[in-house]
N, C-alpha and C positions, 0 to 999 in steps of 0.2 A: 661114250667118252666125249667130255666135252674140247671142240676146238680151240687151238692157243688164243684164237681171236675174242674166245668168249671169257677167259680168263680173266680175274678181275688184277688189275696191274698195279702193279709193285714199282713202291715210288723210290728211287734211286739215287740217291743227293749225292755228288761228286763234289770234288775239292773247286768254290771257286771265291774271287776276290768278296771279303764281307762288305756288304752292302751297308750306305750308310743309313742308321738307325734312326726310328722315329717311333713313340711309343705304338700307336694305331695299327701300324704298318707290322711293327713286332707282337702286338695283337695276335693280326691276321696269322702271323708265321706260325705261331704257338698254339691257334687253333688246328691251323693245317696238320699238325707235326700230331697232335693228340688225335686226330681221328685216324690217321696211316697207322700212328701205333695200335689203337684200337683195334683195327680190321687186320693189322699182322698178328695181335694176340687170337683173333678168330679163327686167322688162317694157317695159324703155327709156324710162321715163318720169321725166321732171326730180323732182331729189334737192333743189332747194333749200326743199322746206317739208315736207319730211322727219321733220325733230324739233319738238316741240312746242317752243313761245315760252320758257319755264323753261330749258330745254336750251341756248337760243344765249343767254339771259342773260350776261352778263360777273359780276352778284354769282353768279353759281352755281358759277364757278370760283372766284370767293375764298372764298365757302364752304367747298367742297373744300380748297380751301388750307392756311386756316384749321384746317378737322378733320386735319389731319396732326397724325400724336402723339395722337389720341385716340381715333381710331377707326381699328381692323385692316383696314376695306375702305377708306379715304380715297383713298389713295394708287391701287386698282386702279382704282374709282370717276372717278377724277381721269385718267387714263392712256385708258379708253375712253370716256369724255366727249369726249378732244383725240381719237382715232381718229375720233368718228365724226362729231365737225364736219369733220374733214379730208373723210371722204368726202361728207358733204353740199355742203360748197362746191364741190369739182370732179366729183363725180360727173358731173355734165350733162355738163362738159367734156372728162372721157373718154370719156362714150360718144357725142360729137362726133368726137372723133378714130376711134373704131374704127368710127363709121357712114363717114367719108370712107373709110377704108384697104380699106372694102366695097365702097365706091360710085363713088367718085372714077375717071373714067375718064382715062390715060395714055397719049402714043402712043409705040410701041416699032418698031423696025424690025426688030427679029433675036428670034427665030427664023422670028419672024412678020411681017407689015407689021398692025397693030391697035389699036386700044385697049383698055385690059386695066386693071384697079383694081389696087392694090397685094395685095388677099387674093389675088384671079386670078393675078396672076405669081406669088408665093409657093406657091400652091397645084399648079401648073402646072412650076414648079422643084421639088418635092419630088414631084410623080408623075412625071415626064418624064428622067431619067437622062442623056442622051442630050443633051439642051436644056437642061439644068439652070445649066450658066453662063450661056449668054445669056439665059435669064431672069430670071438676076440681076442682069444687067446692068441691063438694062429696070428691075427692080426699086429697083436703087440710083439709075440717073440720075433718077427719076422720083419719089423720094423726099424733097428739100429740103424742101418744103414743110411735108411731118409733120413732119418734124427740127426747124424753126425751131416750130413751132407747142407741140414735147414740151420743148424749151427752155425756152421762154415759160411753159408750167404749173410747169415744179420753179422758176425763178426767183419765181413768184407766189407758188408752197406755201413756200417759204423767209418771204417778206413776210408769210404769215398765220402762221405759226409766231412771227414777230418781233411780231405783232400781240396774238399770246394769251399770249406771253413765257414760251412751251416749246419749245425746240428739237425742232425733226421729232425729232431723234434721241431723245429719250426715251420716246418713244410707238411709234417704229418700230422702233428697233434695243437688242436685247435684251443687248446687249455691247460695250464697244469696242473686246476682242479681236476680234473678225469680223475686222473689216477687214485690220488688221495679220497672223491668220491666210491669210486670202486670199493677201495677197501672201507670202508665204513659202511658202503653197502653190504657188504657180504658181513661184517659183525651182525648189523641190524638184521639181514634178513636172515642169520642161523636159525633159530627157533624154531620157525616156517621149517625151515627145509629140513630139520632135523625129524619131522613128522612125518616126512616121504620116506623115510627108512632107507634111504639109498646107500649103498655100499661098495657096492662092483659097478664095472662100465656098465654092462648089461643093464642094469637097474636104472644109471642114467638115460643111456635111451630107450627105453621101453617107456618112461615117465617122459621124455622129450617128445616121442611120436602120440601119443594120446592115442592109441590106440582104441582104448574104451570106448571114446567118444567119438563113436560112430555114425552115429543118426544125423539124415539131413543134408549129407555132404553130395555132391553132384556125383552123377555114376563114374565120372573120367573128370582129370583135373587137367587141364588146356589153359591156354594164356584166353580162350575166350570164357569159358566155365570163370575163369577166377576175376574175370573182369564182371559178370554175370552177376556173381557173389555183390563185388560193390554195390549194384544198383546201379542209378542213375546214372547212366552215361555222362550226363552233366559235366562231372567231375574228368573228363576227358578229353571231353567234343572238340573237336577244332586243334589239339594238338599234337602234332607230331611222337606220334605214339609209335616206340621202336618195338619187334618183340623180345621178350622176357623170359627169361628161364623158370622153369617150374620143374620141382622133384614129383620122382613117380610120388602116385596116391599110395602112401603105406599107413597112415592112421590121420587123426585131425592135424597132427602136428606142420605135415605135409602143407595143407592148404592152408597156414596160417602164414609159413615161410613163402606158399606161392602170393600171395597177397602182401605181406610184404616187398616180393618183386615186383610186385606190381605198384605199389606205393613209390617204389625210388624210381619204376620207369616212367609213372608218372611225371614227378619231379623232375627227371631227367629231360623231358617233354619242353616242361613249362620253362625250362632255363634254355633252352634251344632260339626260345624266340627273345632272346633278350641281349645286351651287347652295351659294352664290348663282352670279349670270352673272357675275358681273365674276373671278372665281376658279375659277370652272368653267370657262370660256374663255379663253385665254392672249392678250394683247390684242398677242403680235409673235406666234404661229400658229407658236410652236418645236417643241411637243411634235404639229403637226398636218404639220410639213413631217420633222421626222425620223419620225415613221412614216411618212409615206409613200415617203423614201428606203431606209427599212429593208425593205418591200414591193416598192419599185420596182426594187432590185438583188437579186431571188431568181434570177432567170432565171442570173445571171454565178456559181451557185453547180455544178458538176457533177453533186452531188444533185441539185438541182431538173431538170438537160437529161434526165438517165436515168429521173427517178421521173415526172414532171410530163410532159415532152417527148416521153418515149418513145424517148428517141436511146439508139444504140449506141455504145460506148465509142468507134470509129475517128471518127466524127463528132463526139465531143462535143469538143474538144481545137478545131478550124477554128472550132465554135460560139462556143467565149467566148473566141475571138482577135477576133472582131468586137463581141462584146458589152463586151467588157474595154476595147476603142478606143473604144465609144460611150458606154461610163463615164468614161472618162480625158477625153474633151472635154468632156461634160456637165458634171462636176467644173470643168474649167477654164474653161468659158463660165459658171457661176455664180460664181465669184473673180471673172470677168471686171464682170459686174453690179454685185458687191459696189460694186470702184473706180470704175467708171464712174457711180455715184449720184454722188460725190463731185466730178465733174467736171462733174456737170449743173449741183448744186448751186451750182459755183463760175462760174459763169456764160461766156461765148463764149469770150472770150479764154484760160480754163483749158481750157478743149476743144480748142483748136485748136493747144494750144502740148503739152500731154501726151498726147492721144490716138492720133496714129499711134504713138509708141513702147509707150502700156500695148497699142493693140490688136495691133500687131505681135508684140508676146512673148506676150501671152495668145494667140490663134488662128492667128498664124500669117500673115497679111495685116493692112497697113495700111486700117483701116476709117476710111470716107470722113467728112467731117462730115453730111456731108449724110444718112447715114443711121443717125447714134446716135442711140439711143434708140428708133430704127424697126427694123431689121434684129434686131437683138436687145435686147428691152423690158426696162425697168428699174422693179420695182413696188417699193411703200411697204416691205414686208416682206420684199426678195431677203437680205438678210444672214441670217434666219433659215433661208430653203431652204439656203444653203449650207452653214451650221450644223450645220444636220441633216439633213444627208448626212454631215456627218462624222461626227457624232454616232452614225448610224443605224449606220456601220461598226466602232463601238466596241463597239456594242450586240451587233451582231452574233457579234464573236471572245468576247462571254461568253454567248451562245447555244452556236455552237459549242462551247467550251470543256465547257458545262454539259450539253450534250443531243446532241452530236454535230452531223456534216456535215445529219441529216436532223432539223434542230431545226423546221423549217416542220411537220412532219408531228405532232411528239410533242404529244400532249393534254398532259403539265405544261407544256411550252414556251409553250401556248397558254395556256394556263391566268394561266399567268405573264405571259403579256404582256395579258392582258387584266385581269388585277389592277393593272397598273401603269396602265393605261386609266382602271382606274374610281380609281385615288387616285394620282392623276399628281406627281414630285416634281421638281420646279424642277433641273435638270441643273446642273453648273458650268461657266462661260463663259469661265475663264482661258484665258490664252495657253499655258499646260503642258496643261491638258485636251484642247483644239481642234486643237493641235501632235501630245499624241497619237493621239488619234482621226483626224488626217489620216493620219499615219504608216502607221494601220491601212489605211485608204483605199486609201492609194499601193501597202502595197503588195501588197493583193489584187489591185488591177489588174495590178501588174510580174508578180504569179505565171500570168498568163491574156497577156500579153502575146507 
């Protein structure tokens, strides 16, 4: 049992006179306030006294206001202020909901007679092959509850956005090309996906986990194995490397998402030694979700199955026919997120009147109400992961282009991408940019398809 002394201590902001304001200084405060809230989302312990009394001030946003047009951080300053009252106000509240989806026990009768939490069936439907629809079943009938309850938060988060008089969107979403990308994605890429035959849940994650493609993968998947996978530590060395989460080994699909964690804890790394925070940290996490997309799809590359994998050419061709399919829907399950914010947003009656049509063309099956926003979650910042994925494909064909198929491998390659690491340049978000970058997307996957 560890002693109170070794406990790690809980920062406790009490009511006192606001200090007067200086950008740097308010910097500092908003760095401080984002890593407590951090290590309280780690630690599970309530987010609502979080930020010191100055910070949930109302003059401290018209301050900021105010300094627009005068000062070069105002504006970044002003943007993670609203991010992180956002997450201090629901923070407790979502990690309500993921203590139930732990805890909460459900009765199911197929495949089992039991009661089972909603992680249990999820967990039990992606190791179990075999069982895997009826545990989804169990899964969705048994889901209402979270549904109405993830409803009830994006209608609240809309009311405190109306409260602070900044639309979520300007703090979350880094473009309002995304969205209208999304859906042109998902036109363009039907065809493709219309060849995976997907149907039922089941069908999508069984084609998510790559199951098939098997060969070559490390016997255990660890935040070292998946750093291993990259190669060249290069890409690393010297930076304040935190650890990362990785899902159990259940098929390839597994280690493409661990590698992707690893691409944003990367990033997360190389933005640590940079400053101020508000400029060093990207407050929609674009430049931390496209590198880890750019990471996350090494595997779907031929170089990588031969050099990395170990595979023989007769093998590698079945390989990223599986990988290339759990690309194509991951792609299309993130378009999917994008619009379905949109539909949270817009409260019951927009959900129940649009959503079997967008979930039928995005996945394939009609997704029930009862389980949006539960079956597949929809966070403050989904428009940037999809971004950057597309993004990261764009990046990728002037890696190729510049260093070849084995661009993971070459010291300038690395070189090069860790220069862009340490002085990160604001991408462009048009509708021509994001249209081409998908284009690239699409159609590495059709060439593996």
């Amino acid at each position: 049992m560890r002693s109170p002394a070794s406990a790690p201590a809980r920062v406790v902001y009490t009511a006192s006179p606001m200090p007067e304001l200086e950008p740097l200084s308010f910097d500092r405060a908003l760095r401080a306030a984002a890593r407590e809230i951090e290590r309280r989302k780690k630690t599970g312990e309530p987010t609502e006294d979080a930020l010191p009394a100055f910070l949930n001030d109302e003059e401290t946003l018209h301050w900021l206001r105010e300094l627009q047009g005068k000062d070069p951080l105002a504006r970044s300053l002003e943007l993670w202020l609203l991010r992180l009252r956002e997450q201090v106000e629901f923070g407790t509240r979502r990690a309500e909901l993921a203590r139930d989806h732990r805890s909460e026990p459900h009765p199911i009768a197929e495949p089992e007679q039991a009661r089972r939490t909603l992680s249990e069936l999820m967990r039990l439907s992606l190791s179990r092959p075999r069982e895997r629809a009826a545990y989804l079943r169990g899964y969705f009938a048994s889901s209402a509850r979270t549904a109405e309850r993830i409803l009830r938060l994006w209608e609240e988060r809309q009311l405190f956005a109306e409260r602070l008089r900044a639309p979520l969107a300007s703090f979350e979403i880094a473009s309002d090309a995304i969205s209208s990308s999304a859906r042109t994605f998902l036109v363009n890429s039907r065809a493709a996906f219309e060849t995976l035959g997907v149907r039922e849940p089941s069908q999508l994650l069984t084609t998510l986990l790559a199951e098939s493609a098997s060969e070559g993968w490390p016997a255990r998947l660890s935040q070292r194995t998946t750093l291993d996978l990259l190669g060249d530590p290069a890409l690393f060395h010297g930076l304040p490397l935190r650890s990362f989460a990785v899902p159990e080994a259940r098929g390839a699909g597994s280690f493409l998402l661990a590698l992707s964690s690893a691409g944003r804890a990367i990033a997360d790394a190389a933005s640590a030694l940079r400053s101020p925070f508000v400029l060093r940290t990207d407050v929609f996490d674009l430049q931390r979700h496209t590198v880890g997309a750019l990471f996350g799809a090494l595997p779907l590359s031929p170089a990588f199955a031969t050099r990395r994998l170990g595979l023989g050419p007769s093998r590698v061709r079945d390989q990223q026919r599986a990988l290339a399919q759990s690309a194509l829907v991951e792609l299309r399950v993130a378009a999917f997120r994008v619009l379905l914010r949109e539909l949270l947003l817009g409260g019951k009656r927009l959900l129940q009147r649009e959503l079997p049509e967008l979930s039928d063309g995005a996945l394939g099956f009609e997704l029930p109400e009862s389980a949006a926003g539960v079956f597949i979650r929809v966070r403050p910042r989904d428009h940037q992961r999809f971004a950057g994925a597309l993004l990261a494909a764009s990046r990728r064909e002037t890696l190729l282009h510049t260093h070849d198929d084995d661009w993971f491998r070459n010291p300038r390659a690395i070189a090069e991408l860790r220069a862009e690491l340490s002085e990160p340049v604001a991408p462009a978000l048009d509708e021509t940019t994001l249209s081409q970058a998908a284009n690239y997307a699409l159609e590495r996957i059709q060439a593996s398809l």
